[in-house]
Jmol script that loads the backbone (N, CA, C; Angstrom):
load data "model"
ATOM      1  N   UNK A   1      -9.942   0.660 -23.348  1.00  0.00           N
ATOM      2  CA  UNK A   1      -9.159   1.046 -22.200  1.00  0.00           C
ATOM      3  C   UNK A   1      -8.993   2.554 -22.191  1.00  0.00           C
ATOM      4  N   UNK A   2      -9.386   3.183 -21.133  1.00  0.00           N
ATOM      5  CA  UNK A   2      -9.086   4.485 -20.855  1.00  0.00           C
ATOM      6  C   UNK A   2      -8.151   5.286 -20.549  1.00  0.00           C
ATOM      7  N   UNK A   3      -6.980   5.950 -21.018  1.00  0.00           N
ATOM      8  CA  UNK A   3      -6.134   6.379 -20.252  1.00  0.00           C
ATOM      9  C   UNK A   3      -6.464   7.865 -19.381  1.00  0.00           C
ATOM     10  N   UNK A   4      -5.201   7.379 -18.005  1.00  0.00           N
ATOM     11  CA  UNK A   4      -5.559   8.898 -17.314  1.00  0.00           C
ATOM     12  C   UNK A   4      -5.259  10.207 -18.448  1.00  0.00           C
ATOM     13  N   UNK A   5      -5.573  11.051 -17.890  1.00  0.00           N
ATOM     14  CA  UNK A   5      -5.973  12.531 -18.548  1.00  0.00           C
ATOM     15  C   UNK A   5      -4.302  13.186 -17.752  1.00  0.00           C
ATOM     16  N   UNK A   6      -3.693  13.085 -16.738  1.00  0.00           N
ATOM     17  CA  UNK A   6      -2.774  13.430 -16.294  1.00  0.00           C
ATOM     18  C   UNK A   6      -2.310  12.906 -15.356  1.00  0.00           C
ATOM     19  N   UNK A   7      -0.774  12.796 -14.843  1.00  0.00           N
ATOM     20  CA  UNK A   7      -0.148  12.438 -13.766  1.00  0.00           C
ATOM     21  C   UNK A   7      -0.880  12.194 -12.683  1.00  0.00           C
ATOM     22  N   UNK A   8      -1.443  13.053 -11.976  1.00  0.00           N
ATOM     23  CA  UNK A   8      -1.946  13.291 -10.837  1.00  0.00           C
ATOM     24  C   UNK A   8      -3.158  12.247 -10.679  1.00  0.00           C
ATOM     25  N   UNK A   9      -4.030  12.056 -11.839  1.00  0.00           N
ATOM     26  CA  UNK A   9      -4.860  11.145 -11.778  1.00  0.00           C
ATOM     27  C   UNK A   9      -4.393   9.580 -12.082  1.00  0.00           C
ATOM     28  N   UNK A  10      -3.385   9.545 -12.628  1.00  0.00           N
ATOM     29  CA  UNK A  10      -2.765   8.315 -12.882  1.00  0.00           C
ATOM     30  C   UNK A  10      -2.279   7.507 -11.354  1.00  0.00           C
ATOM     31  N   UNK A  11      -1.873   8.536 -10.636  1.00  0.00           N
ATOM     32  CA  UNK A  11      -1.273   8.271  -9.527  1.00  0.00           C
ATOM     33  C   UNK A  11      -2.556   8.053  -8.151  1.00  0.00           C
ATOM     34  N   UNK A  12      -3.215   9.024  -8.065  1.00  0.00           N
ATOM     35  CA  UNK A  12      -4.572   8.733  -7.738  1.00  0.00           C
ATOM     36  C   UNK A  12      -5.304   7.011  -7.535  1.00  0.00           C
ATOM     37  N   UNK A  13      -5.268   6.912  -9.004  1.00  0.00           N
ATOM     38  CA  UNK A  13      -5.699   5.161  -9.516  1.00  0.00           C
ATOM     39  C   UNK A  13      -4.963   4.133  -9.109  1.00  0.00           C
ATOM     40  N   UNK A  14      -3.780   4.367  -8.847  1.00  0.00           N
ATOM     41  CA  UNK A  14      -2.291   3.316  -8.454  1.00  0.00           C
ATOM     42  C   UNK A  14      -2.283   3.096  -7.327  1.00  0.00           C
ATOM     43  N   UNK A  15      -2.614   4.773  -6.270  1.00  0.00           N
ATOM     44  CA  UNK A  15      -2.553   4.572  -5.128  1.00  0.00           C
ATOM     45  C   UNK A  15      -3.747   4.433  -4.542  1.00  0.00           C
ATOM     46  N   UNK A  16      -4.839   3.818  -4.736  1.00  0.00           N
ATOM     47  CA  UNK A  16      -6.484   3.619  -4.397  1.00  0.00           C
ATOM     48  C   UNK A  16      -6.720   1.953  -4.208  1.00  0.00           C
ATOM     49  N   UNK A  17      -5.828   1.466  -4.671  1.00  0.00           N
ATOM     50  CA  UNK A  17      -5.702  -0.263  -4.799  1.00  0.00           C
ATOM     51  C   UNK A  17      -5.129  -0.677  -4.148  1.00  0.00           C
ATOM     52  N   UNK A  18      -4.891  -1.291  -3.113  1.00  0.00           N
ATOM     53  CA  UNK A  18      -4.000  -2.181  -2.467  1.00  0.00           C
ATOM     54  C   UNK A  18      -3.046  -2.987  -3.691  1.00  0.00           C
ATOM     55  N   UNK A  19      -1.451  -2.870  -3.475  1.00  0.00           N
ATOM     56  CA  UNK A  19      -0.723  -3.481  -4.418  1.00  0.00           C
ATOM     57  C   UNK A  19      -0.603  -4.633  -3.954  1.00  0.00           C
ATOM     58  N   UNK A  20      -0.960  -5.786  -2.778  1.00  0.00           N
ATOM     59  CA  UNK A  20      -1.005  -6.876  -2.406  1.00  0.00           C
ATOM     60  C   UNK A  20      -2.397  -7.716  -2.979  1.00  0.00           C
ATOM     61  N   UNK A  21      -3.260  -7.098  -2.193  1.00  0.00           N
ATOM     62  CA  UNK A  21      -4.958  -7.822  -2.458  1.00  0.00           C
ATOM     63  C   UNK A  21      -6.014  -7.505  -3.147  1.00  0.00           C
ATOM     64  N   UNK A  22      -5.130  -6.327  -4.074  1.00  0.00           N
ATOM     65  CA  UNK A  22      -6.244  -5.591  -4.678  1.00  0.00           C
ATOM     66  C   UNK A  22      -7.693  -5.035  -4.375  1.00  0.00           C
ATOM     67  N   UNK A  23      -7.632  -4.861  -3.185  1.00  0.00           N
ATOM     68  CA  UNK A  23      -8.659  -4.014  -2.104  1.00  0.00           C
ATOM     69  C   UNK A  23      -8.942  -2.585  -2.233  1.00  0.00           C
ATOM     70  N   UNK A  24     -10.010  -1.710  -2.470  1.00  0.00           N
ATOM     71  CA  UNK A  24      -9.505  -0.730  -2.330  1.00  0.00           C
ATOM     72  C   UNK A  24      -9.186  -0.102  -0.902  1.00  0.00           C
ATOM     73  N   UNK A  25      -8.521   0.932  -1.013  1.00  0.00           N
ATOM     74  CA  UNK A  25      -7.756   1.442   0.061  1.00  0.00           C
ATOM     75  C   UNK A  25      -8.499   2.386   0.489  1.00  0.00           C
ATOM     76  N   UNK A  26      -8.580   2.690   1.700  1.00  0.00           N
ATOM     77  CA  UNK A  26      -9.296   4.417   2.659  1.00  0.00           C
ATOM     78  C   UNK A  26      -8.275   4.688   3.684  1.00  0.00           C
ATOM     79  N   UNK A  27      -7.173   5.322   3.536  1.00  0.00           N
ATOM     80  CA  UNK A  27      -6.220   5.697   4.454  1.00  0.00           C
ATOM     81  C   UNK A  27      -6.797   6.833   5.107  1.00  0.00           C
ATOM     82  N   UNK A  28      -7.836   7.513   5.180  1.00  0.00           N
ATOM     83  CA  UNK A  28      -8.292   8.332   6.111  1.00  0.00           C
ATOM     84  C   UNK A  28      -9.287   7.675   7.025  1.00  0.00           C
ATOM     85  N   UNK A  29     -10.023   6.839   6.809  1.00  0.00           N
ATOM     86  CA  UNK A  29     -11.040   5.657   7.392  1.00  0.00           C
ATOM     87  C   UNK A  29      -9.939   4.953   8.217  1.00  0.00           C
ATOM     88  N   UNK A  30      -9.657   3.706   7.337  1.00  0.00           N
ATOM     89  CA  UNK A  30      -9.269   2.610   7.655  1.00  0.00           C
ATOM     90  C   UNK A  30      -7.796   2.536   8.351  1.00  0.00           C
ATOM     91  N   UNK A  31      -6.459   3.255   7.290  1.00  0.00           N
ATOM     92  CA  UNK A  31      -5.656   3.165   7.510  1.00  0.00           C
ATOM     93  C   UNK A  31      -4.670   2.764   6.524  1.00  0.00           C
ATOM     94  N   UNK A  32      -3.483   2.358   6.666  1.00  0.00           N
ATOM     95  CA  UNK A  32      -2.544   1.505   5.255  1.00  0.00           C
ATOM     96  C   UNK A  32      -1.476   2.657   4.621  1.00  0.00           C
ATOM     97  N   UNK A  33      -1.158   2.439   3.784  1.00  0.00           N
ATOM     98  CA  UNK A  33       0.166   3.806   3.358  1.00  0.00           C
ATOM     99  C   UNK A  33       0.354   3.051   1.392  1.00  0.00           C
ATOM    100  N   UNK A  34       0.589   4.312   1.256  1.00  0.00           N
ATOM    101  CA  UNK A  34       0.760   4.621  -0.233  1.00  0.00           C
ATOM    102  C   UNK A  34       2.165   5.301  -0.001  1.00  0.00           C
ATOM    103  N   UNK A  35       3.450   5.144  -1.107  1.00  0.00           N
ATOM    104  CA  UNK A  35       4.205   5.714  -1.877  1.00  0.00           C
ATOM    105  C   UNK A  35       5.187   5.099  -2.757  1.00  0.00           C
ATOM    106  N   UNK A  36       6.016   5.382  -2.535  1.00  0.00           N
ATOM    107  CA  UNK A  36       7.198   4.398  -3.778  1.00  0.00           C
ATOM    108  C   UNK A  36       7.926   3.756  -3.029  1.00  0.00           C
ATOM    109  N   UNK A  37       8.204   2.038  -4.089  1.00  0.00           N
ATOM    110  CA  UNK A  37       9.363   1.204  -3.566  1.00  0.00           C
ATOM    111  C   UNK A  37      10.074   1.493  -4.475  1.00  0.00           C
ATOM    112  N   UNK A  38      11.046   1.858  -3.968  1.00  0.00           N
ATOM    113  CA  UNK A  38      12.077   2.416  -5.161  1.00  0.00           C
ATOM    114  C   UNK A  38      11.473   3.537  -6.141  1.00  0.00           C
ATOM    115  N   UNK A  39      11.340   3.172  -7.286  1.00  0.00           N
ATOM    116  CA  UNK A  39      10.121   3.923  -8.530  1.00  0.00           C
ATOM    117  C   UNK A  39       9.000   3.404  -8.663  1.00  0.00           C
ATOM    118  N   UNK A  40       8.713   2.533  -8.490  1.00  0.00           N
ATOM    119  CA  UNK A  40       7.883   1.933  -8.414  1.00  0.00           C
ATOM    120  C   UNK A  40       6.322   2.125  -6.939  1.00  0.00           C
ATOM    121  N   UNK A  41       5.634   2.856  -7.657  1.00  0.00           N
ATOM    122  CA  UNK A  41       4.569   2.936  -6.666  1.00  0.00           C
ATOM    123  C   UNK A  41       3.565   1.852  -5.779  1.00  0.00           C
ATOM    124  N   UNK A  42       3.532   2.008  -5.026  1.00  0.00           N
ATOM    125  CA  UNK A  42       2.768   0.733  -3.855  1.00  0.00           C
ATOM    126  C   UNK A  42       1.620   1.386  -3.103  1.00  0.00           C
ATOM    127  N   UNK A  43       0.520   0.468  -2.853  1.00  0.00           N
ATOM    128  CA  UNK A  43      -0.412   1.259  -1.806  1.00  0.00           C
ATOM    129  C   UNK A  43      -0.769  -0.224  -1.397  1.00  0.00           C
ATOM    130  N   UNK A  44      -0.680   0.184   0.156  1.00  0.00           N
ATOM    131  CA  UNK A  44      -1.113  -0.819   1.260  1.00  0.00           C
ATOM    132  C   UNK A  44      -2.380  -1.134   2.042  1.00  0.00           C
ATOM    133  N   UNK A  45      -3.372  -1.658   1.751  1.00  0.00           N
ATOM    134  CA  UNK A  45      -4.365  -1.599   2.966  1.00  0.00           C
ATOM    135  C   UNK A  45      -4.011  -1.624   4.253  1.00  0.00           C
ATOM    136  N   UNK A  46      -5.000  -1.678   5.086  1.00  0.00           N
ATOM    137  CA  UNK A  46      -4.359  -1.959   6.538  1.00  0.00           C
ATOM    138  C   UNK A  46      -4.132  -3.481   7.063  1.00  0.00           C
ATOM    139  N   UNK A  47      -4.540  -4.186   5.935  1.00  0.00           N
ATOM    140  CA  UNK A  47      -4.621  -5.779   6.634  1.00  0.00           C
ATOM    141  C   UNK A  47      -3.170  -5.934   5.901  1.00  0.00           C
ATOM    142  N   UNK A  48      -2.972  -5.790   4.624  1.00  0.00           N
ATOM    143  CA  UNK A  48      -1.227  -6.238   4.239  1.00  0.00           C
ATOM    144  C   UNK A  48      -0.262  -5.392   4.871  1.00  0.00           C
ATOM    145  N   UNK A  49      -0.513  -3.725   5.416  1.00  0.00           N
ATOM    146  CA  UNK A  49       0.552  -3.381   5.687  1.00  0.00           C
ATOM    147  C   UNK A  49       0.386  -4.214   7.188  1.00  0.00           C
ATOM    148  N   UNK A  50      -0.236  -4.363   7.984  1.00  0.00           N
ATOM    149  CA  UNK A  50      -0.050  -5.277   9.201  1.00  0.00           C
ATOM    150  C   UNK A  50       0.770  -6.432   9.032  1.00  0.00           C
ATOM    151  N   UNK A  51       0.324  -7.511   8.187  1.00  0.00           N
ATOM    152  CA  UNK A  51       0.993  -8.511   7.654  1.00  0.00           C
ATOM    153  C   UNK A  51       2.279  -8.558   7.413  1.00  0.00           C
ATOM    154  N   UNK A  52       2.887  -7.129   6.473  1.00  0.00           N
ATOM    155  CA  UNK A  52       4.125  -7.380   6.066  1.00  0.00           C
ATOM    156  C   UNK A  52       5.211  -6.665   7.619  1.00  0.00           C
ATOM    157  N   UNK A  53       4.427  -6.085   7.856  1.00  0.00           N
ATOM    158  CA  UNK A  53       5.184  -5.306   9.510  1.00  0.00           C
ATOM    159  C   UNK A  53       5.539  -6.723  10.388  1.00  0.00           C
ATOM    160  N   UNK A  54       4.492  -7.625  10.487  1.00  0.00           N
ATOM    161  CA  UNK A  54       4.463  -8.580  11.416  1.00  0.00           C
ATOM    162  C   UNK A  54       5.504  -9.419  11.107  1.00  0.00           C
ATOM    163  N   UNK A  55       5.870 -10.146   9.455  1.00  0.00           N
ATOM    164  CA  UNK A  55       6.324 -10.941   8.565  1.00  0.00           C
ATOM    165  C   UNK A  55       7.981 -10.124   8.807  1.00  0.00           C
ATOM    166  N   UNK A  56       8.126  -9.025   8.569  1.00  0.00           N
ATOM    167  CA  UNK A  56       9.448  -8.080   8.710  1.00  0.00           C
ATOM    168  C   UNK A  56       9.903  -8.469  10.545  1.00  0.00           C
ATOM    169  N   UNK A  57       8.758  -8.469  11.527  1.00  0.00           N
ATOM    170  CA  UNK A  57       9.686  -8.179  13.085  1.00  0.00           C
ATOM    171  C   UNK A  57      10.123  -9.689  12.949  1.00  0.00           C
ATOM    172  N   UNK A  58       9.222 -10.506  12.358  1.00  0.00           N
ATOM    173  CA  UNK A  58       9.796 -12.400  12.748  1.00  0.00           C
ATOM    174  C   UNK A  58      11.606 -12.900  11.918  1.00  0.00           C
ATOM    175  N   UNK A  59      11.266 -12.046  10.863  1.00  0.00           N
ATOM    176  CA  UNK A  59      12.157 -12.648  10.392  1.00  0.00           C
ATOM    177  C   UNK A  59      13.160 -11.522  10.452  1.00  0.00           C
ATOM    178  N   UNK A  60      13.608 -10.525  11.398  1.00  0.00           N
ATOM    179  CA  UNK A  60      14.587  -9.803  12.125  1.00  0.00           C
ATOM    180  C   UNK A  60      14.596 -10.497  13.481  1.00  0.00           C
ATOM    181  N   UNK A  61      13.767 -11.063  14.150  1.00  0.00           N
ATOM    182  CA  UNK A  61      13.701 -11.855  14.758  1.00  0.00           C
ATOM    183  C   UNK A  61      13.765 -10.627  16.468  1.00  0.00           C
ATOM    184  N   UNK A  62      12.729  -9.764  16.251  1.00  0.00           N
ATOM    185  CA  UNK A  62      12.006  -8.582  17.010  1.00  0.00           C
ATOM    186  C   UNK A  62      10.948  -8.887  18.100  1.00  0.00           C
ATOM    187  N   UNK A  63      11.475  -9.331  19.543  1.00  0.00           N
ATOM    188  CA  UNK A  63      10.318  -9.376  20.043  1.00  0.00           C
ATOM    189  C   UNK A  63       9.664  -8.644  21.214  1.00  0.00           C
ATOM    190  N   UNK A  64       8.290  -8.876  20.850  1.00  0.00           N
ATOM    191  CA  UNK A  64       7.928  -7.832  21.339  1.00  0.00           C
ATOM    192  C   UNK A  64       7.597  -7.945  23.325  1.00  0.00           C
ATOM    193  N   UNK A  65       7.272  -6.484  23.661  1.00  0.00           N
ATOM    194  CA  UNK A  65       7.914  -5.915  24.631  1.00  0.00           C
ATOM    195  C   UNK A  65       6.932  -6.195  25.718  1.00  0.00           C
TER     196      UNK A  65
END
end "model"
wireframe off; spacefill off
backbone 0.3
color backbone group
């Protein structure tokens, strides 16, 4: 097992994965969002962050316009 060489690359690797589907991620291509839940770092593709947006308006019970 390899460890990163520094922060920056550690974070790099964390945020390149989808934390749902383990996909990798292209937020300049595709789309999706990377940063922290809480401390804890997250990166979204564009198909889970859709999912959890959609899953969040139903069960606030948000409809649309």
């Amino acid at each position: 097992m390899e460890f990163p060489e520094s922060e920056e690359e550690e974070e790099s690797d964390i945020f390149s994965v989808c934390s749902v589907c383990g996909t990798d991620t292209d937020f300049e291509g595709r789309g999706g969002i990377a940063g922290y839940w809480g401390i804890m770092p997250v990166a979204f593709c564009e198909w889970c962050l859709s999912s959890m947006m959609d899953m969040a308006s139903q069960l606030l019970g948000v409809e649309e316009e």
